[in-house]
C-alpha positions in Angstrom: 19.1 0.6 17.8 15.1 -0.4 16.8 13.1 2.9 17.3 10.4 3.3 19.8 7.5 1.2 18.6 4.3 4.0 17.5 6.7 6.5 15.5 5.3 5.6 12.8 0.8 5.7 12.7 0.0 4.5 10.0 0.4 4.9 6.0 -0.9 7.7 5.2 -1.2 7.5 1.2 0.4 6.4 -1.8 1.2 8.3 -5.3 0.9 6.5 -8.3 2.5 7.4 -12.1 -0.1 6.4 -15.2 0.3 7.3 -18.2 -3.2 8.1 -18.7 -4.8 10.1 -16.0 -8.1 10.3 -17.1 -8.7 6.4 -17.2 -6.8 5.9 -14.0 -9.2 8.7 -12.4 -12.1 7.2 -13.7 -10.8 3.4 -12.6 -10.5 4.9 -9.1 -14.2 6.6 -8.7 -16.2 4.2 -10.8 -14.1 1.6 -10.0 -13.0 1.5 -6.3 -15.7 4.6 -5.4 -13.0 6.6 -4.6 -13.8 10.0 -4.0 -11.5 13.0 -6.3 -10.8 15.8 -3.3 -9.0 17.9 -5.4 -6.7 18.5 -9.1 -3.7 20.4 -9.6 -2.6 19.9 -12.7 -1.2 16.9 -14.2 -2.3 15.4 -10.3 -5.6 14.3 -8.8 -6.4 13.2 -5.2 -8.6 10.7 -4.6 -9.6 9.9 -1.0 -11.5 6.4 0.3 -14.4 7.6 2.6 -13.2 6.1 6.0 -9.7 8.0 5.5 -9.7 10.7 8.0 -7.3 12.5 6.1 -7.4 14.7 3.0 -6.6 11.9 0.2 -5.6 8.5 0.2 -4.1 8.4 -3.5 -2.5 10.6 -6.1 -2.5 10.1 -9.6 -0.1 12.1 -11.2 0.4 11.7 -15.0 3.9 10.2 -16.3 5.3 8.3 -19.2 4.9 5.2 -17.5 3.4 3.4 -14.3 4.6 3.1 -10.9 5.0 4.3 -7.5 5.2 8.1 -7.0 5.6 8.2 -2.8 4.9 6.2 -0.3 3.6 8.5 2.7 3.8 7.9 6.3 2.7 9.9 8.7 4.4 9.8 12.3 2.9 9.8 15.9 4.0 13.2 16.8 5.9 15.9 15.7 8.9 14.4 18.2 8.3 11.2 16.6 9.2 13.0 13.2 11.9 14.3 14.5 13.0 11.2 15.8 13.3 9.8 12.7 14.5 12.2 10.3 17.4 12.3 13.1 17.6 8.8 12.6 17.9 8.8 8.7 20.2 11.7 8.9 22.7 9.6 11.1 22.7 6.3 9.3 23.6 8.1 6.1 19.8 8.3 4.2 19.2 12.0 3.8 16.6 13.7 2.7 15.0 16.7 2.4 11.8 19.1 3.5 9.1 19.6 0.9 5.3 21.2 1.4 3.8 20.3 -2.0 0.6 18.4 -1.1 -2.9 19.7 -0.1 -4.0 18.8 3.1 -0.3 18.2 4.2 2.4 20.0 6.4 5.9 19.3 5.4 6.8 15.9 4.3 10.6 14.7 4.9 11.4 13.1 1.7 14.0 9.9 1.6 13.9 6.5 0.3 15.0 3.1 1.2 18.2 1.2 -0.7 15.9 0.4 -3.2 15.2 3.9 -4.4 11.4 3.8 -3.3 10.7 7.4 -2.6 8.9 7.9 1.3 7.7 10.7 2.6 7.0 10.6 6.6 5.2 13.9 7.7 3.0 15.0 10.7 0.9 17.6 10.3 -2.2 16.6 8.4 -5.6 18.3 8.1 -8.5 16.6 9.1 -11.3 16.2 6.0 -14.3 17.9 6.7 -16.8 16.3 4.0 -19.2 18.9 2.4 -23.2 18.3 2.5 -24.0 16.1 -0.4 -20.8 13.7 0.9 -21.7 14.1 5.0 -22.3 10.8 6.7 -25.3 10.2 8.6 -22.8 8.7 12.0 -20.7 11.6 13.1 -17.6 8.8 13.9 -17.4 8.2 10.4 -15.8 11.1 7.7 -17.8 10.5 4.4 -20.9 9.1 3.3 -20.3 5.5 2.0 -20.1 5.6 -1.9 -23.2 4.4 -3.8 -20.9 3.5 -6.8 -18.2 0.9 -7.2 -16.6 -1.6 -4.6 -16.6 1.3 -2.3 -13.3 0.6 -0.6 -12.7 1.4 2.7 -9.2 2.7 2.9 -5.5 2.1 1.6 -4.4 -0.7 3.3 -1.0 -1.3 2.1 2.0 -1.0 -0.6 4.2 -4.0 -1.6 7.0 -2.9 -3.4 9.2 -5.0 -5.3 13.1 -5.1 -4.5 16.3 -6.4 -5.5 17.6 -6.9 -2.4 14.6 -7.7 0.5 16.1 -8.1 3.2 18.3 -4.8 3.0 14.7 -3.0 2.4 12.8 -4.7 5.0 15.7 -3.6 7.8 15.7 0.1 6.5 11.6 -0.3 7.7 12.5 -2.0 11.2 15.6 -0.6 12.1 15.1 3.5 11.1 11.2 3.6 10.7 10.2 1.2 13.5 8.3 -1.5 11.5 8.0 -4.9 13.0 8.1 -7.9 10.6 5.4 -10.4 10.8 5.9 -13.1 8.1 8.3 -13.9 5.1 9.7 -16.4 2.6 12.9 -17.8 3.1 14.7 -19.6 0.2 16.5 -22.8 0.2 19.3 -20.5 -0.2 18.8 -18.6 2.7 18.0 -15.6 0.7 14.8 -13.7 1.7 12.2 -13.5 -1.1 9.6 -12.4 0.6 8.8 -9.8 3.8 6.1 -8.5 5.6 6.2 -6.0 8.1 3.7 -3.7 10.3 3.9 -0.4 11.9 0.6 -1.0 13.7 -1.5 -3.9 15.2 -2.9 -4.8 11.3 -0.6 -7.7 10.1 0.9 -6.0 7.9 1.2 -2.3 6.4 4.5 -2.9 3.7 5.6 -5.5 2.3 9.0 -6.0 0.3 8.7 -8.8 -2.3 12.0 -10.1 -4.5 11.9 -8.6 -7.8 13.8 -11.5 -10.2 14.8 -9.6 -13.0 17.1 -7.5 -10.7 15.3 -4.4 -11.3 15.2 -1.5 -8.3 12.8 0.8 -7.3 9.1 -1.3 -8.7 6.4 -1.4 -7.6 4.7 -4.8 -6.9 1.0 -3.4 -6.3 -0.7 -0.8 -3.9 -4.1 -2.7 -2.0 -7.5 -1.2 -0.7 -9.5 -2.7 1.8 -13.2 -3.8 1.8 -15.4 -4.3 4.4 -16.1 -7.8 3.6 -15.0 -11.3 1.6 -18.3 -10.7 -0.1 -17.0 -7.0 -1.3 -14.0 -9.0 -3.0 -16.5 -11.2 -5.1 -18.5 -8.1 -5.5 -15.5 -6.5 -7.5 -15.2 -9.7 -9.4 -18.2 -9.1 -11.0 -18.0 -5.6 -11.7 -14.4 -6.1 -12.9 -16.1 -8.4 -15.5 -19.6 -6.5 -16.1 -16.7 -3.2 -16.4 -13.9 -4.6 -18.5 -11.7 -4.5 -15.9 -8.7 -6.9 -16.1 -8.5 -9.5 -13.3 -5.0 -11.0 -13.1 -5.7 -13.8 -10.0 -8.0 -14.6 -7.7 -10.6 -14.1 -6.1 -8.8 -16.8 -3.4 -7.2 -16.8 -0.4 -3.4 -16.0 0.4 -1.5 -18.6 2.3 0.5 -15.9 3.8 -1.6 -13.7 6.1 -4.2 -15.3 5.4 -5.8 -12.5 3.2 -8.8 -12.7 1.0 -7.8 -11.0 -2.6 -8.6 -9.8 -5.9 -5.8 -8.3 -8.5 -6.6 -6.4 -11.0 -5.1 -3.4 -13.0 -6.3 -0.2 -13.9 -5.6 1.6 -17.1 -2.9 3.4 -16.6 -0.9 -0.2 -16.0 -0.5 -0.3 -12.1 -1.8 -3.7 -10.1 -4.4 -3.0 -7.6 -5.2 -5.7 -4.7 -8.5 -5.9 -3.5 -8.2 -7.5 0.1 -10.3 -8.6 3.2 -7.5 -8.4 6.0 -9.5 -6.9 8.3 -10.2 -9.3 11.3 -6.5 -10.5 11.4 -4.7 -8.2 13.7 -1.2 -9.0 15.9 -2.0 -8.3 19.3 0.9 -10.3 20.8 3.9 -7.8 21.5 6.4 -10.6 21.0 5.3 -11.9 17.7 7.2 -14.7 16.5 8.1 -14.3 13.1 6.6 -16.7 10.9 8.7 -17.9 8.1 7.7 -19.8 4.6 9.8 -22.4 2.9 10.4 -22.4 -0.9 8.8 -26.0 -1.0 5.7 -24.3 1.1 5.6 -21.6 -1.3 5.4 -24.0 -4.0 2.3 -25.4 -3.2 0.7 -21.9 -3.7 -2.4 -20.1 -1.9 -4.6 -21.2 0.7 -6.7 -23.2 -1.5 -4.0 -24.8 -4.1 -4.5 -21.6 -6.5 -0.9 -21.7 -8.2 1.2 -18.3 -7.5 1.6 -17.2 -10.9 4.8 -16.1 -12.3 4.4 -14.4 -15.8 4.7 -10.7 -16.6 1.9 -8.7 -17.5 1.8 -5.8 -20.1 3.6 -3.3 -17.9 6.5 -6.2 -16.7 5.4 -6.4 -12.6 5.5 -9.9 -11.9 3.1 -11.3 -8.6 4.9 -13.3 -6.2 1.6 -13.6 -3.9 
């Protein structure tokens, strides 16, 4: 049975693994004009000042890079409950954990692919001291006078070895509706995008073809404009911060981009998705061909396929 539509919010925050927490840190404020709201240890929480909530990233230090958590945090506390019950009866328990500032508990469990998610409820409103209090009351921080000055986390695309198991784990136990993908002359799903919300998308599940499970394709903060992404094309260069594509135009969902990486070896999407919402309640899902995916982005810019550094190969 799908679950009732609204469980889910939103996405709360992602955690990512770099093997060099310092740069990564510094990526994210001088960067992205992230905002650090807190260190414990080998972990720092960065928050984007239109997030509501206490942090919209950790950093925590590992050997390598990757994706930590994936957090979602529910409509209720009966929506939680509703879909830990869920989990617990189609054989995907997890368990209760209170280990992040800001936070109540978190229910811990993670799709077939191994992708850790953490869906939670409680959450503590930020409260921004003087020198960061905005000058409009409806909005939680001052903007950032450094950086891009991203808005907030807008979504996670995580790469999988088998999509179409992942993407039903979203729609069938957390509630996500799908909204695009890529469909191989095959038949095989490459490629899905899915929403909890009325944005077009909020996690995506992209075909990971070295048969690898539980990667990370690239996390993506949201600017307030298309100028914003050429902006951060600029100080990416002025910075020495790698660019791997764009800026362009994605064919699918139509989202203006940037990708670069930070230091610790993730891929970070710039994007402009903001006016594109799916207001229809019986959205038909749209489906790419392989020979439509062949002819790349919007705007002919080829989808690349080599592996950088760190071995995460872009689909879109």
């Amino acid at each position: 049975m799908t679950p009732p539509l609204g469980d889910i919010a939103h996405v709360g925050h992602a955690q990512l693994f770099t093997p060099d927490l310092d740069a990564s840190a510094a990526f994210c404020t001088d960067y992205l004009g992230l905002t650090v709201n807190g260190r414990d240890g080998d972990t720092v929480y960065l928050r984007s000042y239109d997030d509501y909530e206490h942090h919209s990233l950790v950093l925590t230090a590992r050997d390598r890079p990757g994706l930590g958590r994936l957090a979602l945090r529910t409509s209720s506390e009966e929506a939680l409950g509703r879909r830990v019950a869920a989990l617990e009866a189609a054989g995907r328990p997890g368990k209760w954990v209170e280990d992040e500032p800001g936070i109540g508990r978190l229910y811990l469990t993670a799709d077939p692919d191994g992708h850790e998610h953490a869906l939670y409820w409680e959450s503590e409103h930020y409260r921004a001291p003087d020198a960061l209090r905005p000058a409009l009351k409806n909005q939680p921080q001052a903007k950032p006078n450094r950086g891009v000055g991203v808005r907030r986390l807008d979504h996670v695309n995580f790469l999988a070895a088998d999509v179409l198991a992942n993407a039903e784990f979203q729609e069938q136990l957390l509630g996500a509706r799908p909204t695009e993908q890529i469909r191989l002359d095959s038949g095989r799903i490459a490629g899905r995008w899915l929403t909890f919300t009325n944005k077009s998308y909020d996690v995506v599940y992209t075909e990971d073809w070295t048969g690898s499970s539980g990667r990370l394709h690239h996390i993506a903060f949201a600017t307030d404009t298309r100028e914003d992404i050429l902006r951060a094309a600029d100080l990416a260069i002025d910075t020495g911060v790698f660019i791997e594509t764009g800026p362009h135009k994605h064919a699918i969902q139509q989202t203006f981009f940037l990708y670069v990486y930070e230091p610790g070896g993730n891929r970070i999407e710039l994007c402009n998705p903001l006016t594109r919402l799916v207001l229809a309640p019986d959205w038909p899902l749209v489906t790419w061909t392989e020979a439509e995916r062949a002819k790349g982005q919007a705007w002919g810019l080829k989808t690349i396929r080599s592996f950088h550094t760190h071995g995460t190969p872009p689909v879109d």
